[in-house]
C-alpha positions as CSV (number, residue, x, y, z in Angstrom):
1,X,0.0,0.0,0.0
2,X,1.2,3.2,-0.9
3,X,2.1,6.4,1.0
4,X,-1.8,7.9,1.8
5,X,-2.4,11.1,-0.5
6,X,-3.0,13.8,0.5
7,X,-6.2,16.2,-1.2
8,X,-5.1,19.5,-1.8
9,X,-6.3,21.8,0.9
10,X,-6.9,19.2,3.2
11,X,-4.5,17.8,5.8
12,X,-6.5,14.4,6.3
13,X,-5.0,11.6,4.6
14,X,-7.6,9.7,2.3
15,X,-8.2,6.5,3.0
16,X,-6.5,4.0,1.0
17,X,-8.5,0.6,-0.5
18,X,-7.5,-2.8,1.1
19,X,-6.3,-4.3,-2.0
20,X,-4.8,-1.4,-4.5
21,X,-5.9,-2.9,-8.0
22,X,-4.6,-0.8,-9.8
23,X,-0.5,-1.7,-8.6
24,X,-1.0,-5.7,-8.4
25,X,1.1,-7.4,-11.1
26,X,-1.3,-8.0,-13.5
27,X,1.3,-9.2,-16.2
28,X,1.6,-12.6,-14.3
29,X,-2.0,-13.5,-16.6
30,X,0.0,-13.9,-19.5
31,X,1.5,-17.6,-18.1
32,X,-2.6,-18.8,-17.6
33,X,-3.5,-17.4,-20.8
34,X,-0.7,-18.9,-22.2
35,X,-1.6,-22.3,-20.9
36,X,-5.0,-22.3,-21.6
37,X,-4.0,-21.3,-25.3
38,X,-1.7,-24.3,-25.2
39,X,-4.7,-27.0,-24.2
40,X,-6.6,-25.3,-26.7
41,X,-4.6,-25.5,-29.8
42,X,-3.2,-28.9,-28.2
43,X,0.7,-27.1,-28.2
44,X,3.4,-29.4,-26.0
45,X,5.7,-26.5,-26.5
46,X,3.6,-23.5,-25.2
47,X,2.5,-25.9,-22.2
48,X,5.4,-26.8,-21.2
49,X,6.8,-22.9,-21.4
50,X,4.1,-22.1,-19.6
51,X,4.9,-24.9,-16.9
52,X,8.8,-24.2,-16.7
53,X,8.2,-20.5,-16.7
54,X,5.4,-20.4,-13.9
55,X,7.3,-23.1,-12.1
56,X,10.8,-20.6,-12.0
57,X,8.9,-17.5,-11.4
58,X,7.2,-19.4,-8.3
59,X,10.3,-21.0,-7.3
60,X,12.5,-18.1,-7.1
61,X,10.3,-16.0,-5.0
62,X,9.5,-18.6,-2.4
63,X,13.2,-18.9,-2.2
64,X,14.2,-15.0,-2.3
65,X,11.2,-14.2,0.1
66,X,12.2,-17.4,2.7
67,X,16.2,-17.3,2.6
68,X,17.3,-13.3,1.6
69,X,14.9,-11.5,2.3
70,X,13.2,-13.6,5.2
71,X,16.2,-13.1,7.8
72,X,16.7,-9.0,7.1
73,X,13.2,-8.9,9.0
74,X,14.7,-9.5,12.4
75,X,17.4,-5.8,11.3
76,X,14.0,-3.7,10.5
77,X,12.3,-1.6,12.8
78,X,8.9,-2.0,12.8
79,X,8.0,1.1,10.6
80,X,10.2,-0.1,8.2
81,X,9.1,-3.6,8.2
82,X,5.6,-1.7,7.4
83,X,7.2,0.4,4.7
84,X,8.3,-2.6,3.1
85,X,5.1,-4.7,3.2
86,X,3.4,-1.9,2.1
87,X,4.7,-2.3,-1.4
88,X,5.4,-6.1,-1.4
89,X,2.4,-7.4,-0.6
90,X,0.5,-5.8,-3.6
91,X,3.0,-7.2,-6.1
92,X,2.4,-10.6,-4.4
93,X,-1.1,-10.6,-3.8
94,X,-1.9,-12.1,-7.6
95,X,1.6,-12.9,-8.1
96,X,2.0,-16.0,-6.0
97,X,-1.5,-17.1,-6.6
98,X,-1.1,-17.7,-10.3
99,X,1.9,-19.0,-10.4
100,X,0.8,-21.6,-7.7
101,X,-2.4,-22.4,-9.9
102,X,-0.5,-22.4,-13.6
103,X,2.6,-24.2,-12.3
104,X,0.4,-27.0,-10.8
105,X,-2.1,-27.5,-13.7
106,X,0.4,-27.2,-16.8
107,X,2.8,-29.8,-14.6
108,X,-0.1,-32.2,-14.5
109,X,-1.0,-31.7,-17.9
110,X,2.7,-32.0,-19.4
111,X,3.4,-34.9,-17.1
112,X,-0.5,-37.0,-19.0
113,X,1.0,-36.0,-22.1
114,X,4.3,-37.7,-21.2
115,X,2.1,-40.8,-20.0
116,X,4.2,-40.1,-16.9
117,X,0.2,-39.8,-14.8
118,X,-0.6,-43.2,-14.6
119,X,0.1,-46.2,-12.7
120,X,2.1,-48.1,-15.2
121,X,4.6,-45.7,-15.3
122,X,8.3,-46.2,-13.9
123,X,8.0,-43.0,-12.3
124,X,4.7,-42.6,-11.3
125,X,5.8,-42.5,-7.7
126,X,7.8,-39.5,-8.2
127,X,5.0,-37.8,-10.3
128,X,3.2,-38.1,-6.8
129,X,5.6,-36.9,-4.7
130,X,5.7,-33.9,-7.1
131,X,1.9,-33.7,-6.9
132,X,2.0,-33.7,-3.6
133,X,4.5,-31.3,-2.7
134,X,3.0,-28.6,-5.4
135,X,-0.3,-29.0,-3.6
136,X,1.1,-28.6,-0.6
137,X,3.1,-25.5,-1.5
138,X,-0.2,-23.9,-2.8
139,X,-2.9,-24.7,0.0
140,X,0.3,-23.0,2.3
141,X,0.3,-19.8,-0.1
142,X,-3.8,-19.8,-0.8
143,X,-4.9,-21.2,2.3
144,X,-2.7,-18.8,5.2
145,X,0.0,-16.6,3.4
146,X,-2.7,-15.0,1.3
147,X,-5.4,-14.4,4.2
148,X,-1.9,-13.4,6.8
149,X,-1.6,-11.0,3.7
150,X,-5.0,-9.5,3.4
151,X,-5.4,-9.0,7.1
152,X,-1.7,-7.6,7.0
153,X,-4.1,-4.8,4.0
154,X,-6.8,-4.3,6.2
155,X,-4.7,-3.1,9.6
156,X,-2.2,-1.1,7.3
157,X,-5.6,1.1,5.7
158,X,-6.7,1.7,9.2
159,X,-6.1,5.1,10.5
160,X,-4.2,3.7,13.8
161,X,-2.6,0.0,12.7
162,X,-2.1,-2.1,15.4
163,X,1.9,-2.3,15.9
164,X,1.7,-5.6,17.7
165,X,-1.3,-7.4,15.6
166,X,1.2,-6.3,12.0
167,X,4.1,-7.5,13.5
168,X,2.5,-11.3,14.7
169,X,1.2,-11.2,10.6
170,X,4.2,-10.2,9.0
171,X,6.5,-13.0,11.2
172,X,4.2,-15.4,10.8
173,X,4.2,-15.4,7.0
174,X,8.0,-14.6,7.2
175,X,8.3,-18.4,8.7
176,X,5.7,-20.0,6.0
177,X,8.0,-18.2,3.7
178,X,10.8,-20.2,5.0
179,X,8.5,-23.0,4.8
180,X,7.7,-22.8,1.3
181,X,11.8,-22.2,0.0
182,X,12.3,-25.4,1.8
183,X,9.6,-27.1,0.2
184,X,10.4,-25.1,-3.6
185,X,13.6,-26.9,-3.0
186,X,12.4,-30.4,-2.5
187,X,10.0,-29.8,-5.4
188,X,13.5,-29.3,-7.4
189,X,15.0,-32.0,-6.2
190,X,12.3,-34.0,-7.9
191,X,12.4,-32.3,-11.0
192,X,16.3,-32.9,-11.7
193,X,15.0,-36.3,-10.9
194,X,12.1,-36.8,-13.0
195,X,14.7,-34.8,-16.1
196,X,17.0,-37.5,-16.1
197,X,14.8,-40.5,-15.0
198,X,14.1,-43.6,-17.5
C-alpha cells in the first residue's frame, strides 16, 4: 500500500482501498492465458513454457522471500518492516496465486502428455511426490499466506494499525515463507530427478 495522499487543501490523509488494484502485477495472466491457449490448440511446447516459466517464477520467490529477504526482517524496525510490506504485498497478492495455480495445472497436464500420470509408469511415484508437494506449496500460499496478507491490508488502511497485531502477521508469514523455499527446493530436487529418469 502506498504512501496515503494527501487532497489538496486538506491535511487528512484519504483513506487507502485494502487491496490497491490498480499496482497488483497484473502481467503474471499472461502464463494462464498462455496455458489455456496451449490446451486449446493442443501445443506441447507452449505448455510446457508455460509450466517451466510459472514453475521458475514461483520458485524463485519462495526462495528469495524465505532465505534473503526472510532473515533481514529481524534488522527492521517495525515502521520499516511496514514500509516494506506496504509495497510487497500488492506485487504478491496475484503474483503468487497464479503462479501456484499455472505451475500446478500445466505440470499435471505436461506430465499426462508424457504418460508419466498413470500407474504403469516407472515414475509414477515421483510424479506423486511432485503432486503432492505442489499441492502442498499452494494450500500453504492460498490457504494462510494470502489471508496473513490481506489482514496484513486491512490493519495497514486503518487510520491507527495495530503495531503488535502487524508484527504477529508479517512473522508469521516470514516463517511459511521459509516453509515454502524449503519445500520449492524439495520440489526441485524431484524435477532434476524426474529430467533424467528412465
Amino acid at each position: 500500500m502506498p504512501t496515503p495522499i494527501t487532497p489538496k487543501n486538506s491535511k487528512d490523509p484519504m483513506p487507502f482501498p485494502t487491496i490497491p488494484w490498480r499496482i497488483l502485477t497484473w502481467w503474471i495472466l499472461i502464463l494462464p492465458v498462455l496455458m489455456v491457449l496451449a490446451l486449446i490448440i493442443h501445443s506441447f511446447y507452449l505448455l510446457l513454457f508455460s509450466h517451466v516459466m510459472a514453475g521458475s517464477l514461483w520458485t524463485g520467490a519462495d526462495i528469495f522471500l524465505g532465505f534473503i529477504l526472510g532473515p533481514i526482517w529481524k534488522h527492521l524496525s517495525p515502521s520499516e518492516r511496514k514500509a516494506v510490506q506496504s509495497r510487497l504485498i500488492p506485487k504478491t497478492l496475484l503474483y503468487m496465486p497464479v503462479l501456484g495455480l499455472t505451475t500446478g495445472t500445466a505440470g499435471w497436464y505436461v506430465a499426462q502428455y508424457n504418460g508419466f500420470a498413470t500407474t504403469h509408469s516407472t515414475i509414477f511415484g515421483w510424479i506423486v511426490a511432485a503432486g503432492f508437494v505442489t499441492v502442498t506449496l499452494t494450500v500453504v500460499g492460498l490457504g494462510i499466506m494470502l489471508p496473513t496478507s490481506l489482514s496484513m491490508l486491512k490493519e495497514m488502511a486503518r487510520p491507527h494499525p495495530d503495531p503488535s497485531r502487524l508484527t504477529r502477521l508479517i512473522f508469521r508469514n516470514r516463517r511459511l515463507a521459509a516453509v515454502q523455499g524449503l519445500l520449492q527446493v524439495t520440489i526441485i530436487l524431484i524435477m532434476v530427478y524426474l529430467t533424467i529418469a528412465p
